[in-house]
C-alpha positions in Angstrom: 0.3 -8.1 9.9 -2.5 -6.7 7.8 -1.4 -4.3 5.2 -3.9 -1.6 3.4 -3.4 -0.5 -0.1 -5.9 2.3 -0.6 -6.2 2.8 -4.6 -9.1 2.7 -7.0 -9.7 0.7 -10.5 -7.5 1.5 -13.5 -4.2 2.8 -11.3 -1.3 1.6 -12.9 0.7 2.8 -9.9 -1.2 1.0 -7.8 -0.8 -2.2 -9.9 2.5 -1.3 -9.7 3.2 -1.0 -5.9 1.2 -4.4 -5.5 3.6 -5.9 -7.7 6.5 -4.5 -5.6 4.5 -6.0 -2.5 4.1 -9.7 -3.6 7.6 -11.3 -2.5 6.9 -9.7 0.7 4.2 -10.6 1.8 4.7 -14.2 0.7 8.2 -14.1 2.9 6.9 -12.3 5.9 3.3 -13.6 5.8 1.5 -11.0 5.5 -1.8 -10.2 4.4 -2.8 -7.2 1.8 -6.4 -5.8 1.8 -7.2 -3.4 -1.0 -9.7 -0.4 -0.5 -11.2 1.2 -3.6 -11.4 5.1 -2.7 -14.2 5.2 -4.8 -16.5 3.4 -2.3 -16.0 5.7 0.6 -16.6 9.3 0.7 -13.9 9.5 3.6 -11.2 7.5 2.0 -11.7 9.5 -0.9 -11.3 12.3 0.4 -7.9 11.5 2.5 -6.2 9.8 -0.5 -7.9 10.9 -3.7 -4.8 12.9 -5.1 -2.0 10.6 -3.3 -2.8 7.2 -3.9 -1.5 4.4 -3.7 -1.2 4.7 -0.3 -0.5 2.0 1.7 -1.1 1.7 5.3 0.3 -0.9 8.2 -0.7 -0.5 11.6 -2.7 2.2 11.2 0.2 4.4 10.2 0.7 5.5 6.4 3.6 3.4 5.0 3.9 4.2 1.4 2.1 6.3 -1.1 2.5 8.2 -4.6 4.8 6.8 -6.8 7.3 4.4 -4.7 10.7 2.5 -5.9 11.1 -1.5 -5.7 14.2 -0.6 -3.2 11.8 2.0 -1.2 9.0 -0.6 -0.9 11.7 -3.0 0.0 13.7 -0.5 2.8 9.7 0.2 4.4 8.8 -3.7 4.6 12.1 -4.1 6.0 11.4 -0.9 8.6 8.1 -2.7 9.3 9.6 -6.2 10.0 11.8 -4.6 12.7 9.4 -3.2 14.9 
């Protein structure tokens, strides 16, 4: 499964939420992409004020300011379905 994290450069929280991702995606193979708002005027626009926001499947996941047990309860959520 492919995972989005839609941030920009110099985000701490988005350093952050990657940081939270790591053992996951190592233990569930998973892959992370990472889309700089910045370079599209229409992700820009849908996550300028929210990000990190991280998307799987198509459907937002994560976003804003997320605990380590929140990131861990949604990849858990995903790994289910």
């Amino acid at each position: 499964m492919e995972l989005i994290l839609y941030s920009h450069d110099q985000c701490p929280l988005c350093d952050r939420l990657e940081s939270f991702l790591k053992p996951h995606l190592k233990k569930h193979s998973l892959t992370l992409t990472k889309r700089n708002i910045k370079d599209d005027p229409d992700w820009r626009k849908a996550y300028r004020y929210r990000i990190p926001v991280l998307v799987a499947d198509g459907h937002e996941v994560l976003e804003g300011r997320p605990t380590e047990d929140e990131v861990d309860r949604a990849m858990a959520a995903l790994m289910l379905d």
